[in-house]
VEXRO-505994 format. One record per residue: z, y, x of N, C-alpha, C in turn; residue in one letter. Coordinates in steps of 0.2 Angstrom, whole numbers, padded with zeros to 4 digits, always signed. Atoms other than C-alpha are relative to their C-alpha. Layout:
BEGIN
ZYXZYXZYXA...
//
This chain:
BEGIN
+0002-0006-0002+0013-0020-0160-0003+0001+0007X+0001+0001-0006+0002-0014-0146-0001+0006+0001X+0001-0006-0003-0001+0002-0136-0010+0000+0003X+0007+0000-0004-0020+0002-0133-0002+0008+0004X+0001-0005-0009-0025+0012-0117-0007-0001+0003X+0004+0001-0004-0041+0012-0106+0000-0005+0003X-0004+0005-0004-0030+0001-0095+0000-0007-0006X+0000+0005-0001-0029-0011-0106-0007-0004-0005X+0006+0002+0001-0046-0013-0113-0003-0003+0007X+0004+0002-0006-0052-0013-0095+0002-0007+0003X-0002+0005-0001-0041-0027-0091+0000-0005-0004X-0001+0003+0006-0040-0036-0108+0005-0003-0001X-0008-0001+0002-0022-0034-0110+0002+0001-0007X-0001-0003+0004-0013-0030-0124+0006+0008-0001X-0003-0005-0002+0000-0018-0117-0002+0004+0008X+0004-0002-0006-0004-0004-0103+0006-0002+0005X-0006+0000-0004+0011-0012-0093-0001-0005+0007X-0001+0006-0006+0009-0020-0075+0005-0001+0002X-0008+0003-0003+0022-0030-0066-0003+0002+0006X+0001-0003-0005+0023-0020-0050-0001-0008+0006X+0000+0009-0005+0020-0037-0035+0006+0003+0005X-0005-0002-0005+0036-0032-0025+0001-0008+0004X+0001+0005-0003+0036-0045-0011+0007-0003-0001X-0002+0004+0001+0043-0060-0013+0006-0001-0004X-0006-0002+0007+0054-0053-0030-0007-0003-0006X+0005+0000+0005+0038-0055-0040-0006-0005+0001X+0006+0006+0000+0032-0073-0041-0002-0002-0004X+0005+0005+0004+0022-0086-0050+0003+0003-0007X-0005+0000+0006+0037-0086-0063-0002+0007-0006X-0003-0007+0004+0040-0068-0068-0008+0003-0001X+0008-0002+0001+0020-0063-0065-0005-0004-0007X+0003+0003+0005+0016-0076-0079+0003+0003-0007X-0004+0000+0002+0031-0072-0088-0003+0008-0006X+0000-0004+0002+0026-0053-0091-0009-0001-0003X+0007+0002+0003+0005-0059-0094+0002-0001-0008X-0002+0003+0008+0012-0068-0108+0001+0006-0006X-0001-0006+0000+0020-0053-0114-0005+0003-0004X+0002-0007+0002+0006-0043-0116-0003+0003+0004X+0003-0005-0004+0004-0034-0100-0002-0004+0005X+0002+0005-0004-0001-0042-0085+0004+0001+0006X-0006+0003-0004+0010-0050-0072-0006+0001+0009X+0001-0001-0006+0006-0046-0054+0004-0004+0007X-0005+0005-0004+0013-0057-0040-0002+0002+0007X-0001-0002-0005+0019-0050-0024-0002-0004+0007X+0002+0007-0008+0009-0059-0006+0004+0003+0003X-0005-0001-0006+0022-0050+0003+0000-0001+0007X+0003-0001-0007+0020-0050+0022-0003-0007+0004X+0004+0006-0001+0010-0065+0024+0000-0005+0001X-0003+0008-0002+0017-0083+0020-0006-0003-0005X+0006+0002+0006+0001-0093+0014+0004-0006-0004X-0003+0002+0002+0014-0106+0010+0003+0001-0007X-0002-0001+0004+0024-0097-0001-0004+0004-0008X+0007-0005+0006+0008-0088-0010-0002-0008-0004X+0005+0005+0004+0001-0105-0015+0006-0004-0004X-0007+0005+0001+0019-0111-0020+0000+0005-0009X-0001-0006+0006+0019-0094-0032-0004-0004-0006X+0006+0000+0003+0001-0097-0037+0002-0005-0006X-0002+0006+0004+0008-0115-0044+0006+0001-0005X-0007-0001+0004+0024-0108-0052-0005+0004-0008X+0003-0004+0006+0011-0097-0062-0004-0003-0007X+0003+0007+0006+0005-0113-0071-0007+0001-0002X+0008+0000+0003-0014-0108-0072+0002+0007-0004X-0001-0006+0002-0007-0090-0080-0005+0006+0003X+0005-0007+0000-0020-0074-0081+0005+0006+0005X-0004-0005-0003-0010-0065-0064-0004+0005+0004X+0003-0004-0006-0016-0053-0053+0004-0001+0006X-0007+0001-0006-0008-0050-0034-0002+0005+0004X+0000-0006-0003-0004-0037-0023+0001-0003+0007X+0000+0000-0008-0005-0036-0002+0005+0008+0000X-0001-0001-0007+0004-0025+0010-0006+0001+0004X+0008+0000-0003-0012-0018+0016-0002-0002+0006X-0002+0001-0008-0007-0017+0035+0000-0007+0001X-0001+0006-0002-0001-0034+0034-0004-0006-0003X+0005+0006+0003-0013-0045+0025-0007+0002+0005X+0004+0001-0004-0025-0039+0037+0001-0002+0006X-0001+0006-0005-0017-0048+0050+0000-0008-0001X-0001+0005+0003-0019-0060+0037-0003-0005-0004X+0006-0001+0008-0035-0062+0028+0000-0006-0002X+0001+0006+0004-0034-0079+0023+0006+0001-0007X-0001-0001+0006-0022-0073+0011-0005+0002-0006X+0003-0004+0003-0034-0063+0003-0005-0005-0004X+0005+0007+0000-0047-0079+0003+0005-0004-0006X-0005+0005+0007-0031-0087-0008-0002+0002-0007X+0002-0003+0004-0032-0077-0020-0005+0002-0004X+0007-0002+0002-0048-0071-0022-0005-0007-0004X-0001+0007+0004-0052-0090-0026+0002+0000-0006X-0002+0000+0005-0043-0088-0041-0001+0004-0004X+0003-0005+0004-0054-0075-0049+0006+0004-0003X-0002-0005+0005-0041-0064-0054-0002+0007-0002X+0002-0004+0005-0040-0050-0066-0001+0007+0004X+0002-0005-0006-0037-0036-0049+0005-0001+0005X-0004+0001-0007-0030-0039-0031+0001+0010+0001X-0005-0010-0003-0018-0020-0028+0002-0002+0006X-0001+0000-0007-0020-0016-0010+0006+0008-0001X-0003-0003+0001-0005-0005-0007+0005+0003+0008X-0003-0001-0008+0002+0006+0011-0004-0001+0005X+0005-0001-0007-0013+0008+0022-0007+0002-0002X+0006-0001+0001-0032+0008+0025-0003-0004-0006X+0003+0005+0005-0041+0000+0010-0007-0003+0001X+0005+0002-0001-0055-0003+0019+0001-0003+0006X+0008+0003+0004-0064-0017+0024+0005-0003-0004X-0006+0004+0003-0050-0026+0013-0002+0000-0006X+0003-0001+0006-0056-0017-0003-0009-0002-0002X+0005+0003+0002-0075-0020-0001-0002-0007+0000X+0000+0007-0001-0070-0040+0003+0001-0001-0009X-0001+0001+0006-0062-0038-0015-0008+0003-0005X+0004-0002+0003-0075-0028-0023-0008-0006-0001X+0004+0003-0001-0088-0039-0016+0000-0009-0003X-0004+0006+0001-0078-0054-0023-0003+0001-0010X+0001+0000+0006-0082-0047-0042+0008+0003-0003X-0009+0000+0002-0061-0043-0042-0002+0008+0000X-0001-0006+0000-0058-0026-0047+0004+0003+0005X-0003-0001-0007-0048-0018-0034+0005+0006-0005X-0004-0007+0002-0033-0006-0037+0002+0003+0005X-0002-0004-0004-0025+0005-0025+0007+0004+0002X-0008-0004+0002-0007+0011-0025-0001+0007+0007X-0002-0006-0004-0005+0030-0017+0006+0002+0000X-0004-0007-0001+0007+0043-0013-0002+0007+0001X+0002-0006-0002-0003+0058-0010-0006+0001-0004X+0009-0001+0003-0019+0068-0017-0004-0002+0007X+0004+0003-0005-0026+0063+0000-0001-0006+0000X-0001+0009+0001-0022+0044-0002-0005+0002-0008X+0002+0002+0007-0029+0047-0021-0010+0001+0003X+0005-0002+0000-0045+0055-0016-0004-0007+0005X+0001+0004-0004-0048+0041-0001-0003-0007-0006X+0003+0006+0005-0048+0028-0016-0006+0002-0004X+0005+0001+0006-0059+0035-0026-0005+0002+0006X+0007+0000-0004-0071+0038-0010-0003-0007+0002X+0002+0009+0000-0071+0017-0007+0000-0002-0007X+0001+0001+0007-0072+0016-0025+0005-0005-0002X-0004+0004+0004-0056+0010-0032-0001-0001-0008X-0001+0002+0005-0055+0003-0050+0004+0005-0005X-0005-0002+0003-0040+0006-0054+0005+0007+0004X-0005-0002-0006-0026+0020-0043+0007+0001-0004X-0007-0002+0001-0008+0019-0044+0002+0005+0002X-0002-0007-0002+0001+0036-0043+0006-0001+0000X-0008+0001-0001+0018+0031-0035+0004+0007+0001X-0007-0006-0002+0032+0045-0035+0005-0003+0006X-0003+0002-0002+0044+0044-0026+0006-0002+0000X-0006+0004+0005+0059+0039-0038-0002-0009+0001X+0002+0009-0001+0050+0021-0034+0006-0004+0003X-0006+0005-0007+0062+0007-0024-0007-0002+0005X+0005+0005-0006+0054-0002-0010-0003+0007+0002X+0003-0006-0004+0043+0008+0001-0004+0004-0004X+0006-0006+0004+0030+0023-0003+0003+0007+0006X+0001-0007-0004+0031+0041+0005+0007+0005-0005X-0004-0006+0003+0046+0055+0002-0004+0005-0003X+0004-0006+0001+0032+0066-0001-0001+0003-0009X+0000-0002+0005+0030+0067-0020+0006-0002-0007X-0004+0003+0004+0039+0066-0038-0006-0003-0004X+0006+0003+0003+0029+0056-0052-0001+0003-0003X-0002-0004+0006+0034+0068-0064-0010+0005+0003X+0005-0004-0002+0021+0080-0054-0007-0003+0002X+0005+0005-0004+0009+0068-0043-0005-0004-0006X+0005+0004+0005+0002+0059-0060-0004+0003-0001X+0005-0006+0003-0006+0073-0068-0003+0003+0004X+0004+0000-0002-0012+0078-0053-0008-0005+0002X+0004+0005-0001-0019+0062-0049-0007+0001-0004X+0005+0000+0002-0027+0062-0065-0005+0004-0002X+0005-0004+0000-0035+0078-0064-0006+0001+0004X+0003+0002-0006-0042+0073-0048-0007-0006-0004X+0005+0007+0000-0050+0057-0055-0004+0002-0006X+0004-0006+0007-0058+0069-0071-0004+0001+0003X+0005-0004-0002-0066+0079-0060-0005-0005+0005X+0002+0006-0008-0071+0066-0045-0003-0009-0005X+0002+0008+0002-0073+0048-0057+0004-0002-0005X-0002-0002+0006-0070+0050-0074+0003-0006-0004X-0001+0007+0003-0072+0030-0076+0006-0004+0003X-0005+0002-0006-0057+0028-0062+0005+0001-0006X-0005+0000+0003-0041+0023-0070+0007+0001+0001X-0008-0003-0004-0023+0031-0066+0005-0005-0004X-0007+0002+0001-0006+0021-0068+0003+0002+0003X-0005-0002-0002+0009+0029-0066+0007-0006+0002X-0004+0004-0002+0022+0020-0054+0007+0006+0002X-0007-0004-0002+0041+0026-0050+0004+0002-0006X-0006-0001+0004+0056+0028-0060-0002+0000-0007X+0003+0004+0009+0047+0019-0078+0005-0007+0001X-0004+0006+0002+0061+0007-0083-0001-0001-0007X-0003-0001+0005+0061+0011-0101-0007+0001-0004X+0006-0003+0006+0049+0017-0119+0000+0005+0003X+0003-0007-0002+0052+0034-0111-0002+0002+0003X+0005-0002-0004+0045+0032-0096-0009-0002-0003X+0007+0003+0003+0031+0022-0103-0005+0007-0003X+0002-0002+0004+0028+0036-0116-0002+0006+0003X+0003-0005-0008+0029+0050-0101-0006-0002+0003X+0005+0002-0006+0018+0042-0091-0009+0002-0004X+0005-0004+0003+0006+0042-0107-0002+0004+0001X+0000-0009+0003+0009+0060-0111-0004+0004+0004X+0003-0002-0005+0005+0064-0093-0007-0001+0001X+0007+0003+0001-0012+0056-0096-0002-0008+0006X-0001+0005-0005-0008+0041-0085-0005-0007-0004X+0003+0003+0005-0018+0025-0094+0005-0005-0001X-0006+0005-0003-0003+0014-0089+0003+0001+0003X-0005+0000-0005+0012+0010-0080+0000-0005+0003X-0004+0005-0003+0018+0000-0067+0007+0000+0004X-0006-0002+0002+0034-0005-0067+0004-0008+0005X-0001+0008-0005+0044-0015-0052+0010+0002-0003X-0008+0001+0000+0065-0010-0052+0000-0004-0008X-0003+0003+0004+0067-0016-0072-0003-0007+0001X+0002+0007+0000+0057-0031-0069+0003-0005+0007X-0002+0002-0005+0067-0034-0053+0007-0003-0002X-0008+0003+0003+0083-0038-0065-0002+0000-0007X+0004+0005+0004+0074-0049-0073+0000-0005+0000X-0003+0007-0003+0078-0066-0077-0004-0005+0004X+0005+0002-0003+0063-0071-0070+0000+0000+0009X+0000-0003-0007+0064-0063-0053+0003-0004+0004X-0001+0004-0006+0064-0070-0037+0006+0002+0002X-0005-0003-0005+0081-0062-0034+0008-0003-0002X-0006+0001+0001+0100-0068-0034+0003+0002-0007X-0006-0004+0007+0114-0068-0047+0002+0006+0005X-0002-0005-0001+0124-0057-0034-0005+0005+0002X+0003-0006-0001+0109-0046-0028-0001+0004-0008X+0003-0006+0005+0106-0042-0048+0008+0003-0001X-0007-0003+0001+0126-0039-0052+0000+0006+0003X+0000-0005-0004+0125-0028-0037-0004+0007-0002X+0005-0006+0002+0109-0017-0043+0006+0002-0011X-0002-0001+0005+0118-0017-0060+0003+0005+0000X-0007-0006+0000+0133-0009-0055-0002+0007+0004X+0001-0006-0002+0123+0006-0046-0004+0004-0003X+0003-0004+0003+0116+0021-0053-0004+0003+0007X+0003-0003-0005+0103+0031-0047+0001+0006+0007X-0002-0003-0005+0112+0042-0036+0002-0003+0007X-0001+0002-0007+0117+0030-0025-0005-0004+0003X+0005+0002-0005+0099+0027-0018-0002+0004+0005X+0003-0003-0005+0091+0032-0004-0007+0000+0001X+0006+0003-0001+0074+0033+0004+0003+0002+0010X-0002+0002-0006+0078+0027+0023-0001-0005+0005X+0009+0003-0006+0069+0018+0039+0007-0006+0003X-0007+0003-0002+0088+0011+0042-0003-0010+0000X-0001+0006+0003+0085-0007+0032-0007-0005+0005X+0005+0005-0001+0066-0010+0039+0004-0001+0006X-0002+0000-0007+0073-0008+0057+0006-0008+0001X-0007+0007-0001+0088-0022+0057-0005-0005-0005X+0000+0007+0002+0077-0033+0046-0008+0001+0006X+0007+0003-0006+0062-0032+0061-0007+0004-0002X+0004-0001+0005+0049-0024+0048-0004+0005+0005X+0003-0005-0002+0035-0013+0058-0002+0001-0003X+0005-0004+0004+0030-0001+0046-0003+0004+0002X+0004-0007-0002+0017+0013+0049+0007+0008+0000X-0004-0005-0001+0024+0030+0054-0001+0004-0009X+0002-0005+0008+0025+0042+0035+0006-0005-0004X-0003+0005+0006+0033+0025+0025+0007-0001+0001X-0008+0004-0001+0052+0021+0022+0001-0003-0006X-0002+0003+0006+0060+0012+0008+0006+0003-0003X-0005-0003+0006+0071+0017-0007+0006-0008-0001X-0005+0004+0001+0086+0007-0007+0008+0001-0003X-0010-0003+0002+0107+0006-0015+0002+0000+0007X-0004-0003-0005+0114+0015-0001+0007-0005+0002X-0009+0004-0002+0131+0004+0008+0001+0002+0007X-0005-0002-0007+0142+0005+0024-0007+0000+0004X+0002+0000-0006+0129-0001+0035-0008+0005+0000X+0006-0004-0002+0114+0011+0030+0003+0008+0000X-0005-0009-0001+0129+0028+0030+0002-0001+0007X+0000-0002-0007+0131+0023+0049-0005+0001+0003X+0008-0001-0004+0113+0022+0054-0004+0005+0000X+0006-0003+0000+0104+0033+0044+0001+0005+0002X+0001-0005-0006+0108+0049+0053+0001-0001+0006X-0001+0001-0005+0109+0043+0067-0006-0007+0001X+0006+0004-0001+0093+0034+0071-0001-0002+0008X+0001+0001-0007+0092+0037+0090+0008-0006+0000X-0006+0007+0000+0110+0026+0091-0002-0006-0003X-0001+0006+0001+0105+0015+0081-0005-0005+0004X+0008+0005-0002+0086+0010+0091+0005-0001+0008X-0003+0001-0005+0099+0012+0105+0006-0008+0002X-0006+0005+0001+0113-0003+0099-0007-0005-0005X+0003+0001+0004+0099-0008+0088+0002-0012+0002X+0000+0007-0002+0101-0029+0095+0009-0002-0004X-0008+0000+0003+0121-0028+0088-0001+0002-0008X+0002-0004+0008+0115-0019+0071-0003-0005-0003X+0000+0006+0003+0104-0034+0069+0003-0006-0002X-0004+0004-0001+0115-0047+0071+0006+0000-0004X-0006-0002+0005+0128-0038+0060-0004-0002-0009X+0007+0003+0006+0112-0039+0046+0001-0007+0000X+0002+0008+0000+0108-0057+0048+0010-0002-0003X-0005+0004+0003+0126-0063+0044+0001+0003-0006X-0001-0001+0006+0128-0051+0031-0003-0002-0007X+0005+0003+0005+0113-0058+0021+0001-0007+0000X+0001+0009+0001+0117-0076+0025+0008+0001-0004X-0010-0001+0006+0138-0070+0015-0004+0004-0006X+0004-0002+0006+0126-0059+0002+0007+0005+0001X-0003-0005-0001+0137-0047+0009-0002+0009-0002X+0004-0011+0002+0132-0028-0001+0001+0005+0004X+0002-0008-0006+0138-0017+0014-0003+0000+0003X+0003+0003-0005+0129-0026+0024-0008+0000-0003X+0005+0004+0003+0113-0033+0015-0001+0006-0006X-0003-0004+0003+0108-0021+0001-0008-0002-0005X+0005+0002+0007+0094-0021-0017-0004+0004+0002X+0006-0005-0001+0077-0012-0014-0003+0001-0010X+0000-0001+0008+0079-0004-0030-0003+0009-0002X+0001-0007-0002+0071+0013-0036+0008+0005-0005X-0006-0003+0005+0082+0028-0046+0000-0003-0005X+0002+0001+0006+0077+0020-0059+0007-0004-0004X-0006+0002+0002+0093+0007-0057+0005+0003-0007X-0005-0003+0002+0103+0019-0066+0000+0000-0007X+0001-0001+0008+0096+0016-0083-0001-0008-0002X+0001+0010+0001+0096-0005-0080+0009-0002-0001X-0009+0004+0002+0114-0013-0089+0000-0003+0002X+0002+0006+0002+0107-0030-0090-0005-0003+0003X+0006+0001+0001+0097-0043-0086-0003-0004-0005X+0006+0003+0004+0083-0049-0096-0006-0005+0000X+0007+0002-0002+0069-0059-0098-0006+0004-0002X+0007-0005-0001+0052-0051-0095-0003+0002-0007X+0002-0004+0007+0046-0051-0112+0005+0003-0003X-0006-0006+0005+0062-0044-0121-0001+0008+0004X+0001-0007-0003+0057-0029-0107-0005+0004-0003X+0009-0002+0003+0038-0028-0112+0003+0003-0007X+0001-0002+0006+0042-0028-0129+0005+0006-0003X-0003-0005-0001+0057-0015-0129-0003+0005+0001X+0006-0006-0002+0045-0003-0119-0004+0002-0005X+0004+0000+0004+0031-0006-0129+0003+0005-0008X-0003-0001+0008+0041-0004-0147+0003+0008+0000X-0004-0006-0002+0051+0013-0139-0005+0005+0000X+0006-0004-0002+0036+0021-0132-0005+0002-0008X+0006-0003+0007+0025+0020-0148+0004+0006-0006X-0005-0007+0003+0042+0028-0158-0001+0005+0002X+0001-0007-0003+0041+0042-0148-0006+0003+0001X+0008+0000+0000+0023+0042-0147-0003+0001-0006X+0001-0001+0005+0023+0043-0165-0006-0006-0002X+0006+0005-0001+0011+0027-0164+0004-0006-0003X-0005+0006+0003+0023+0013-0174-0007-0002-0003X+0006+0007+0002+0007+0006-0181-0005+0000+0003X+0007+0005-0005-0005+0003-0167+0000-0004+0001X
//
């Protein structure tokens, strides 16, 4: 069974399903893993270890991936860019900043270029550098993005925006798609695809712990947050606008209202961090997970996930034989 979309004609997929590039959760492995699948596997450069990127690349075994930057930080970085781009993939997704010159190095490369937003400002700016593809992040997302939209809303505008402005631009809906039914919403809302990081992040494939997935297991959506608490104790300078959505524990209910105390005791706060990560201590150390958690039992391997989504979405889609 397959879900044919714009999305994945224009990629030559068979499902409209990416694997979001969550840094350093989304390597060679799991990026291959969801190719195979059907949809196409994306692999996180995360804040710039060329090291570990060519370590990925090798884990992907010659696999058809794409890879995502960290916009800000791989332009402190450009040889990552240079790695990649080497390996003609299918699209490098710039994601959290200016997409220029970064996107016309990709563009100029022959590589499709994607662009992850959060706002019609952000969506309009891609389609003015001419992106390919634009992801329409909600803010049900995990990991970073902006408090400012939901997806439920943000998509449909996105993609009345890219109707009117660049009819040939293609929208993916990101944030809170774990399942057939987001898959089938995201459809509905005219999206061309999904991209999809919490389920694939409790995934057997994933770059992450038995305990960090047990931990996301046992949390439902309410106990996330979006909060500046986690970059701060792990060192992270992100731009001003950006936080991350994470399972809330002790150490980010002392901080996060209280953010002057903490820039204030901030050298104590790290030092509390750092041990808790090296005990895999959860009030301490914590899952970059979005709402989504709340609808993840289990984990899985990548395809049993593709093929779930896929199979549900078309039910509900009234599309059992496409």
């Amino acid at each position: 069974m397959t879900l044919k979309t714009r999305l994945t004609d224009f990629l030559a997929i068979e499902h409209p399903i990416l694997l979001a590039p969550m840094a350093m959760v989304s390597g060679g492995r799991l990026a291959a893993a969801v190719t195979a699948a059907g949809g196409l596997g994306l692999v996180g450069g995360g804040y710039g270890d060329a090291a570990w990127l060519r370590s990925e690349i090798g884990d992907a075994d010659g696999a058809r991936v794409g890879y995502g930057f960290i916009t800000w930080s791989v332009a402190r970085n450009p040889e990552l860019l240079d790695i990649v781009l080497a390996q003609r993939p299918p699209t490098v997704m710039l994601s959290f900043g200016e997409l220029e010159p970064l996107g016309d190095r990709i563009r100029r490369a022959g590589v499709p270029l994607t662009a992850q937003v959060q706002t019609l400002a952000q969506a309009r700016r891609a389609l003015d550098v001419g992106a390919d593809v634009i992801v329409a992040q909600g803010a049900e997302a995990g990991g970073h993005g902006m408090s400012a939209r939901s997806t439920f809303t943000l998509v449909p505008q996105v993609v009345d925006l890219v109707a009117e402005r660049a009819a040939s631009t293609l929208v993916v809906a990101a944030g809170g798609v774990a399942d057939g039914r987001g898959l089938a919403a995201a459809l509905a809302l005219g999206a061309d695809g999904v991209l999809v990081g919490t389920r694939f992040w409790a995934s057997a494939e994933a770059l992450v712990s038995a305990a960090a997935h047990q931990r996301a297991i046992a949390a439902d959506g309410d106990e996330t947050l979006r909060t500046s608490v986690f970059d701060l104790v792990r060192q992270r300078d992100w731009p001003e606008g950006y936080d991350l959505r994470v399972v809330s524990n002790a150490l980010i209910r002392r901080w996060h209202a209280n953010p002057d105390e903490l820039l204030a005791r901030l050298p104590e706060a790290i030092t509390a961090y750092r041990k808790g990560v090296a005990a895999e201590d959860f009030d301490v150390d914590t899952v970059l997970v979005g709402e989504a958690v709340g609808l993840i039992h289990d984990i899985r391997p990548a395809a049993d996930i593709v093929a779930a989504m896929v199979s549900d979405a078309a039910r509900i889609l009234n599309r059992d034989n496409a």
